[in-house]
C-alpha positions in Angstrom: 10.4 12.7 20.3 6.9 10.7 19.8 8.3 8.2 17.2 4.7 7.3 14.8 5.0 3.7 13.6 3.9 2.4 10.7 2.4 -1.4 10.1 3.0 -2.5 6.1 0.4 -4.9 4.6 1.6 -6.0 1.4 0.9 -9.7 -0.4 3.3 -9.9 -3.4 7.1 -8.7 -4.2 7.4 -5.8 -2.0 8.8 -3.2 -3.9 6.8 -0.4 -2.3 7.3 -1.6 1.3 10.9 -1.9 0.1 10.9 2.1 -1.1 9.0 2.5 2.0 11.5 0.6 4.2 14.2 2.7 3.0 12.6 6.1 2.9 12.1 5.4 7.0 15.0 4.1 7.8 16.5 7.3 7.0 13.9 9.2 9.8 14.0 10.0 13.5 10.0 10.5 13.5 8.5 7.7 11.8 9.5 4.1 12.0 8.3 1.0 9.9 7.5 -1.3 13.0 6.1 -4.2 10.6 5.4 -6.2 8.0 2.3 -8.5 7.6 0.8 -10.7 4.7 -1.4 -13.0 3.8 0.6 -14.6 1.7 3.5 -17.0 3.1 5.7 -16.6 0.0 5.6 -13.1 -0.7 8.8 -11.4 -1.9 8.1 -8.7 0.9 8.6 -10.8 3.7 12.2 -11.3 2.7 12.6 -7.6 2.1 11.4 -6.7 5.1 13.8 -9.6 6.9 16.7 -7.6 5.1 15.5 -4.6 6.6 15.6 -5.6 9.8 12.1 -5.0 9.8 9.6 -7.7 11.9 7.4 -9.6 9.9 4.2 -11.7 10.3 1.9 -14.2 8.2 -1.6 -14.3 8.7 -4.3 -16.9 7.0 -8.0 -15.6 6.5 -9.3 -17.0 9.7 -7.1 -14.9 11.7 -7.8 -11.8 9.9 -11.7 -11.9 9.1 -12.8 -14.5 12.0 -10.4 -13.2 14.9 -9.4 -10.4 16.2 -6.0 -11.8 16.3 -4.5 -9.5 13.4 -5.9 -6.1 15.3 -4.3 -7.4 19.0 -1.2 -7.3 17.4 -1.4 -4.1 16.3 -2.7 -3.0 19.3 -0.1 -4.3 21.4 2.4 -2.7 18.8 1.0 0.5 19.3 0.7 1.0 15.0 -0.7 5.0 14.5 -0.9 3.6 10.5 -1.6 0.9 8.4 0.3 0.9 4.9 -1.4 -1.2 2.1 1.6 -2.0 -0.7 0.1 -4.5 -2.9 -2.2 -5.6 -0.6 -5.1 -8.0 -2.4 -7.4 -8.7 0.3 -10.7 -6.8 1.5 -9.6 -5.0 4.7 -12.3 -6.0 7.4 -14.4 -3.5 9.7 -12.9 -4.1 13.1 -9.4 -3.5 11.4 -10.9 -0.2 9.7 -12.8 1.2 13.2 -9.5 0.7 15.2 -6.9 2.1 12.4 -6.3 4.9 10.1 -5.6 3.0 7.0 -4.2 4.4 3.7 -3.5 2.4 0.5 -1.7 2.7 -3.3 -3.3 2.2 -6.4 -2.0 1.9 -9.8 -4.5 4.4 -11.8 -6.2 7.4 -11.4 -9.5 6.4 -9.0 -12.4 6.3 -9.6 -10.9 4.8 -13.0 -9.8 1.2 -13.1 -10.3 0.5 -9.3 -12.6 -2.3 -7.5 -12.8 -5.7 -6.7 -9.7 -7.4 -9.3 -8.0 -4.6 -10.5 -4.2 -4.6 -9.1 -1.4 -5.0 -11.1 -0.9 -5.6 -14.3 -4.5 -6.3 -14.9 -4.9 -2.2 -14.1 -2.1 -1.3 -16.6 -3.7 -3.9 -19.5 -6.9 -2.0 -19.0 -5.2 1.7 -19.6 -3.7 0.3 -22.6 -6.7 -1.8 -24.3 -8.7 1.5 -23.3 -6.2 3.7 -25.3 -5.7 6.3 -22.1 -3.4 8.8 -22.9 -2.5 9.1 -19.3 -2.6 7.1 -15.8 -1.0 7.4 -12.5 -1.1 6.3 -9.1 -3.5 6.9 -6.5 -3.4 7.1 -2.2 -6.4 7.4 -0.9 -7.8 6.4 2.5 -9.3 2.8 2.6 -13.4 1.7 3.7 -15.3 -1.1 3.4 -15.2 -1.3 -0.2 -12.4 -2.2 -3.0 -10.5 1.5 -4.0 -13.3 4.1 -2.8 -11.9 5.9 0.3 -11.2 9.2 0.2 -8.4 10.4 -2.2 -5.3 11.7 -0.3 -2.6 12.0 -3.4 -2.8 11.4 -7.3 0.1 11.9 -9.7 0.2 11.3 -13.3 2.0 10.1 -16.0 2.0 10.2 -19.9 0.5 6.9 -21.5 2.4 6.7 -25.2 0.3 4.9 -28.1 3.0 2.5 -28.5 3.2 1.8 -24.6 2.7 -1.7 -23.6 1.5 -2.9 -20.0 4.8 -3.7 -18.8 6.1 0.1 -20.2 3.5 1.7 -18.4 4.0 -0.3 -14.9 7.5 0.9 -15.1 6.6 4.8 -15.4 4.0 3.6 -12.6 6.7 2.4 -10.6 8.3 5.3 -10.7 5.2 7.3 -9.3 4.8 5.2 -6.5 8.3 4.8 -5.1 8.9 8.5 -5.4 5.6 9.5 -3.7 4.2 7.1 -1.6 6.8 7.3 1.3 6.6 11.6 1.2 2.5 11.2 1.6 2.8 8.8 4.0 5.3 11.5 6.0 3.3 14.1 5.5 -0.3 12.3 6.5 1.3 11.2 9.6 3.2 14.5 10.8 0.5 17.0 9.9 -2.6 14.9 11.6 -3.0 16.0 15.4 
């Protein structure tokens, strides 16, 4: 059985690469092989160690100066790249050797770009009065949340909903989904 394996960017708490994790370790076909950040002290990291899963840190020089990050994956053999809370611009020799797919807390086009992760996304929907939002995976390019859309779901947005309510029904999107599109984008490409 070809075995796909999957490489998990992700610079904060994890708790997608940790639904992610867990969804996989469950499957014969797809493995996570990896997790990477850019951030030393990210949450995921230590999920990932609890996983059993490898993990690397990478600073800026070795991801935008180098090709140090894409040797790794090369030699790792990685048919995806995940982003899970990933907050840096992926660069171009990263993009022309990988498919890459990422997770975005709204509905794209809406609320996307350059600053917009997190709670700063759900503040927006809720100053803004949205009467829904939802999650987004869409492929990744050269530019902040404008790839080609893969997946959407959404969710209600109450009146009385405050940020931290509508991360939570976020949440709930993105740890039920995200894993099954990743599946199915890996199994059903040639």
């Amino acid at each position: 059985m070809n075995v796909k394996k999957i490489a998990i960017f992700a610079s904060g708490s994890g708790t997608n690469a940790q639904a992610i994790m867990e969804y996989f370790a469950q499957r014969q076909n797809v493995k996570v092989d990896s997790l990477w950040s850019n951030n030393p002290t990210a949450f995921a990291l230590k999920r990932a160690e609890n996983m059993g899963v490898d993990s690397f840190v990478f600073n800026k020089n070795q991801f935008y100066a180098s090709s140090f990050v894409v040797d790794q994956l090369l030699e790792r053999k990685i048919d995806l790249i995940v982003l899970a809370g990933f907050l840096w611009l992926v660069p171009e020799n990263l993009i022309a050797k990988f498919e890459i797919i990422n997770i975005h807390p709204a509905l794209l086009p809406k609320y996307g770009g350059k600053g917009m992760y997190g709670n700063k996304v759900h503040e927006a929907v809720v100053n803004n009065k949205e009467l829904e939002t939802g999650i987004t995976i869409h492929r990744i390019d050269e530019k902040f949340d404008e790839g080609e859309l893969i997946f959407q779901a959404k969710c209600a947005v109450d009146p009385n909903d405050t940020p931290e309510m509508v991360a939570q029904k976020v949440h709930i999107l993105e740890h039920q989904h995200f894993p099954l599109v990743i599946e199915k984008y890996l199994l059903e490409k040639p």
